[in-house]
N, C-alpha and C positions, 0 to 999 in steps of 0.2 A: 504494500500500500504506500504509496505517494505520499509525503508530508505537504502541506500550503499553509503558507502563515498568510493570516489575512488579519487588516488592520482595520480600524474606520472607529466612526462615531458609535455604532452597534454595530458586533458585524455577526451574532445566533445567526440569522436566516442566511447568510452566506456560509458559514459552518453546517449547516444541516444539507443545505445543497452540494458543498464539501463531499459529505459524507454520504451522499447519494448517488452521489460520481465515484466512492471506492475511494475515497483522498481521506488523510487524517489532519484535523484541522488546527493551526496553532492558529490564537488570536489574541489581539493585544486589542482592545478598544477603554470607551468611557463607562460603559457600566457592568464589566466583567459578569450578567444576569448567570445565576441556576442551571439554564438550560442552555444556556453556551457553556457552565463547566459538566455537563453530563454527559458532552461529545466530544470534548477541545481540552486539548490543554490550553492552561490562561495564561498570558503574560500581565505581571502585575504594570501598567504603567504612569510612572512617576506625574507626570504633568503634559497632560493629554495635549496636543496633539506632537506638540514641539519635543519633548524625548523621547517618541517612539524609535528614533534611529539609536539612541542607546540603549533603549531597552529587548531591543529584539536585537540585540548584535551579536548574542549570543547563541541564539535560534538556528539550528540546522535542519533545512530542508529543502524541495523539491523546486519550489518557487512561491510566492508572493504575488498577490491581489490586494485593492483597497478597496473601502465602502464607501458609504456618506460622509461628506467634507472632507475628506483628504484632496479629493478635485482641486479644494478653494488655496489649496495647501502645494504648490510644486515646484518650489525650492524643496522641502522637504522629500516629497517622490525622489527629487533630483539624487540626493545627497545618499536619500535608500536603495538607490536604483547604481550597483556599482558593480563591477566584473568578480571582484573579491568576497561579495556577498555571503556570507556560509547558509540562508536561506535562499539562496537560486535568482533564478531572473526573474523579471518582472513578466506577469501575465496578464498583463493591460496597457495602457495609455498611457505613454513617456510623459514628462514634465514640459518637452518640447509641446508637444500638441494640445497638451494643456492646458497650456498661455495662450494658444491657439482658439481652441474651443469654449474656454469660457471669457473669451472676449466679446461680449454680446455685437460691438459692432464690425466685427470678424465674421461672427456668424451670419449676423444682418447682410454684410455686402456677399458672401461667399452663397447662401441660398438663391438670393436674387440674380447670382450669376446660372443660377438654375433655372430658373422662372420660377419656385416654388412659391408659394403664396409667406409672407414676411410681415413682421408688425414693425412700425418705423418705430427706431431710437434715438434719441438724443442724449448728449451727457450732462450729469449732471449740472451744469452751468447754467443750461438754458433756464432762460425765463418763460413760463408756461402759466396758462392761465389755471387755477384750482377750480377746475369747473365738472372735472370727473371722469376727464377725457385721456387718462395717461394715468400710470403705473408707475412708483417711483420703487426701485428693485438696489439692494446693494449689489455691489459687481461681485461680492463674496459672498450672498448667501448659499443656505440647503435648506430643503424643507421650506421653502416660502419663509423665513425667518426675515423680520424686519421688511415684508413687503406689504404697501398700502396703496391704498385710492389715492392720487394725488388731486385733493378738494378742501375745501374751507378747514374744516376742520382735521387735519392732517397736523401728523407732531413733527415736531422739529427733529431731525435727525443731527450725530455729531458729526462735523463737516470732516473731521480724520478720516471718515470710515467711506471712502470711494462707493458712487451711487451714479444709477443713470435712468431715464425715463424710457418707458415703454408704451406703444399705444394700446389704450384697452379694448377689448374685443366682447361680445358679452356672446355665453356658451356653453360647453359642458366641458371640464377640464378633465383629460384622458392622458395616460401614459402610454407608450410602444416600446417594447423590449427588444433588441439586435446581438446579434452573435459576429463577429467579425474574424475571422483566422485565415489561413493559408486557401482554404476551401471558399471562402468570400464570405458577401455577406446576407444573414438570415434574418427574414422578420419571425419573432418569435409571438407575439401575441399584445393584446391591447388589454387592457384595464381601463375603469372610469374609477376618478378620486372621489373619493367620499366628503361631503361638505355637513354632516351631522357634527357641528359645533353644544350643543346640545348635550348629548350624550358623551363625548368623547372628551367634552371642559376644554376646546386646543385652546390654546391662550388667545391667539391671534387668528383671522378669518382665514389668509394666505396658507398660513403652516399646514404641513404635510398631517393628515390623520388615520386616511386609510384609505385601503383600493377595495372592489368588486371588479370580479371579472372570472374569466377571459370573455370579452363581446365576441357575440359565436354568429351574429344577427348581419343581414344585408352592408353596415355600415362597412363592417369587416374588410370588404376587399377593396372600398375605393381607400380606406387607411391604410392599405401596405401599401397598394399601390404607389400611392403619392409616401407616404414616407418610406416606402424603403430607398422612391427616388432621392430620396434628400440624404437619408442615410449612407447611400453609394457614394455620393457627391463629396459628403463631409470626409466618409474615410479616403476619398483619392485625394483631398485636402490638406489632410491633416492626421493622417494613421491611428483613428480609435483602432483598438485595439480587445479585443474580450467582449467581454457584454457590455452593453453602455442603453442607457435610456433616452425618448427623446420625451418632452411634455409638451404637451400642445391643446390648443381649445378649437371644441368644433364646433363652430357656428351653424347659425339656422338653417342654413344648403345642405350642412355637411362637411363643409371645406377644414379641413384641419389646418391651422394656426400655429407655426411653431412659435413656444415660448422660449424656454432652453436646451441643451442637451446636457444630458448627466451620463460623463463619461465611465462609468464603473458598474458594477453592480448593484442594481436598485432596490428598492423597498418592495415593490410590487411584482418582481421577478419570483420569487416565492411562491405566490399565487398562482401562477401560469405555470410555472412551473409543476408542483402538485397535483393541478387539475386537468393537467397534459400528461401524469406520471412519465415526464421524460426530463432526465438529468441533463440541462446547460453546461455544466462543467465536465461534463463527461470526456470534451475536447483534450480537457487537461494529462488524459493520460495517455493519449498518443493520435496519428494521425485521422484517425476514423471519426468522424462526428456524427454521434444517436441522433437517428433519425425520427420524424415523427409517423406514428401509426393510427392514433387515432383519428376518428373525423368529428366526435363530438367529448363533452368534458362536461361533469356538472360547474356549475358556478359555487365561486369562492371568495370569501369576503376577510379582508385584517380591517380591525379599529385599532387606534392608539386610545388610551385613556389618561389624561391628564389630570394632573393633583390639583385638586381646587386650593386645598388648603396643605399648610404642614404636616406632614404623616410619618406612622413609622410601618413598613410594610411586615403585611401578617405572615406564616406562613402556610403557604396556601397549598390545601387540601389534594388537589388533582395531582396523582402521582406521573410523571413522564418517564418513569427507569423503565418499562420498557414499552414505551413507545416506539415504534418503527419512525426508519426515515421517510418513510412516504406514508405515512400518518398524520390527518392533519388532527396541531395540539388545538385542543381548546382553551387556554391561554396560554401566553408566548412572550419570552421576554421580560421571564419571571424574575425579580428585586429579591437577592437574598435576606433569608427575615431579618427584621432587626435595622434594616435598610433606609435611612433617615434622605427624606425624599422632599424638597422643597415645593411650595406654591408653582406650579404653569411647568415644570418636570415631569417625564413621562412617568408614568405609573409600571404597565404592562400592555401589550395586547390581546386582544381576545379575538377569534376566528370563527368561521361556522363556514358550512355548507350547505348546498339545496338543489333542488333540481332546476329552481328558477331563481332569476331577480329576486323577487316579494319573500320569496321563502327563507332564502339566505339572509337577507337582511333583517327578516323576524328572529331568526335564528343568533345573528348577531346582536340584537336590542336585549334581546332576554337572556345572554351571556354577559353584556355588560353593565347591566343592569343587577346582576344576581353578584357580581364584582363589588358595584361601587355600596352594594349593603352590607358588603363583609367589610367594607374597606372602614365604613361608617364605625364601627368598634373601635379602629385604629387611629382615626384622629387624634394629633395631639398639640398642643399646644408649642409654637418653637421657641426655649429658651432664650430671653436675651441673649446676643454675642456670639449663639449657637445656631448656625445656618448650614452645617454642614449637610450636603447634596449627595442622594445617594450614588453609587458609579465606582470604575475601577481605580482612580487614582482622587476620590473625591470622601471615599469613607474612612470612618475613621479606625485604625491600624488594627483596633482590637477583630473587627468586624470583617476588613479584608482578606484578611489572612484564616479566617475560621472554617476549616476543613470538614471539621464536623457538622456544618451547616445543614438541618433535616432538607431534606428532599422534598419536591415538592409532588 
């Protein structure tokens, strides 16, 4: 079996995909969760995201992937990405392409060299009217973090922190998952994001909360179409590389909208994954890439759940030791107990299945629901002075380090 060390802001659902492709997964991220150590070994790391090059220098294996926010990060890629590596080479998207692809007006002029359909940008400089009509986006976010409506009531953001305008498009915001290797490149499947603000407490409207999918329906094939064109385009561009996501809004036609591309391993790739039972990473162990068989797939849904208030996580009931990898959990992304979790921080996820839309998503409400009445127990009030955030290099020593933590 194959070692992969994979890195990111969470990276369970990339270790479970790991381990579905026959790979053994080392991971170094922010919230070291439960059920990334019941398949992984964990790297403890110091001060996320800036020492993970010395924290994993000791790591030997086959090769290395990133997840969420390492993208925004590629000086760092840069510096991990080395010939001496004793965890291998990189199985994604160089640093060079990086600078590349998340240049939003890189991407803007490079599409439109396609004809593909484009939303105008400006940089932050510009003077724009707050009328509702523009999108104000930092040039480093993830997860829609710090993006709003640019209109009257808009907050002032810090002017350190590089930002630029985008046009708003109004629609249904969907993700498209691609494979790119020596074989070219694959559309793997579509997701719609979930916007139950509601349920899920995301702090902000933008942020990432959860996908449903795979859309299996008529929409299906004018969205590869047209993106897997856009997709071909970018990789003779600029060499993505692995899996990489695109997000896009599809307005009233139809017409999908790119927003950004997220070069790495996505959130929503899990999904499709699962409900295709066909391993993405399977490329990883040599030239053959799994093929797909099926022609239909029940539909599959992730929520995030967000901490309204200061919490300490319980520990929760539903056992995962032996869960199968092609098992879907019914929560995911489980907070070892004891796990002191701040206001608008992820909680967990929770998942369901169905043979439809409606069903799925019932299925989802009444899991997370049945969550946030357990969770109700655990409320507690946060000490003065005491803010500490649950996560891998965020908890405090007693707690990181606890081997014997019960199982969930």
């Amino acid at each position: 079996m194959k070692r992969v060390l994979i890195v990111g802001g969470s990276t369970r659902a990339a270790a479970w995909s790991a381990r579905r492709a026959g790979l053994q997964p080392i991971c170094a991220d922010l919230f070291a969760d439960l059920d990334t150590r019941q398949i992984a070994e964990v790297v403890h790391v110091q001060n996320y995201p800036f020492s993970l090059p010395q924290d994993v220098a000791h790591i030997n294996a086959d090769g290395w992937f990133y997840t969420g926010g390492i993208e925004n990060h590629p000086d760092l890629v840069e510096q991990m990405d080395r010939l001496d590596a004793p965890y291998g080479p990189l199985l994604g998207t160089s640093a060079t392409s990086l600078r590349l692809i998340r240049d939003p007006f890189w991407l803007n002029r490079t599409l439109a060299q396609g004809a593909i359909p484009t939303l105008r940008v400006l940089p932050g400089t510009a003077i724009l009217p707050r009328d509702g009509t523009w999108i104000r986006k930092p040039i480093s976010s993830a997860g829609g973090r710090a993006v709003s409506v640019w209109e009257q009531s808009s907050p002032q953001f810090s002017e350190s922190e590089p930002f630029f305008y985008q046009s708003r498009i109004h629609g249904v915001a969907h993700s498209a998952a691609f494979y790119n290797d020596d074989d070219g490149v694959e559309f793997l499947g579509v997701t719609q994001q979930l916007e139950n603000a509601e349920l899920s407490k995301v702090p902000d409207p933008f942020m990432y909360c959860g996908s449903i999918g795979p859309l299996q329906d008529a929409r299906v094939e004018g969205f590869r179409l047209s993106l897997t064109a856009a997709a071909e385009l970018l990789v003779s561009k600029c060499c993505l590389r692995g899996i990489f996501g695109i997000d896009f809004i599809s307005d009233s036609n139809g017409t999908p909208w790119i927003l950004e591309v997220n070069p790495r391993y996505t959130a929503s790739v899990e999904i499709i994954e699962l409900a295709w039972q066909r391993s993405f990473l399977a490329g990883i162990q040599g030239p053959n890439r799994q093929k797909q068989t099926s022609t239909t797939a029940p539909v599959l849904a992730k929520l995030i759940l967000y901490a309204r208030n200061f919490l300490v996580a319980p520990a929760f009931s539903e056992s995962a030791d032996s869960q199968s990898e092609w098992e879907l959990p019914t929560i995911a992304d489980v907070p070892v107990p004891g796990t002191q979790i701040d206001a608008t921080w992820p909680i967990c996820s929770v998942m369901a299945m169905g043979d439809t839309h409606e069903i799925c998503l019932q299925g989802l409400e009444d899991r997370a629901k049945n969550v946030r009445t357990r969770l109700q127990e655990h409320h507690v009030t946060c000490p003065p002075g005491d803010s500490n955030v649950g996560g891998n290099n965020l908890l405090r020593p007693e707690i990181a380090i606890a081997e014997d933590a019960p199982k969930i």
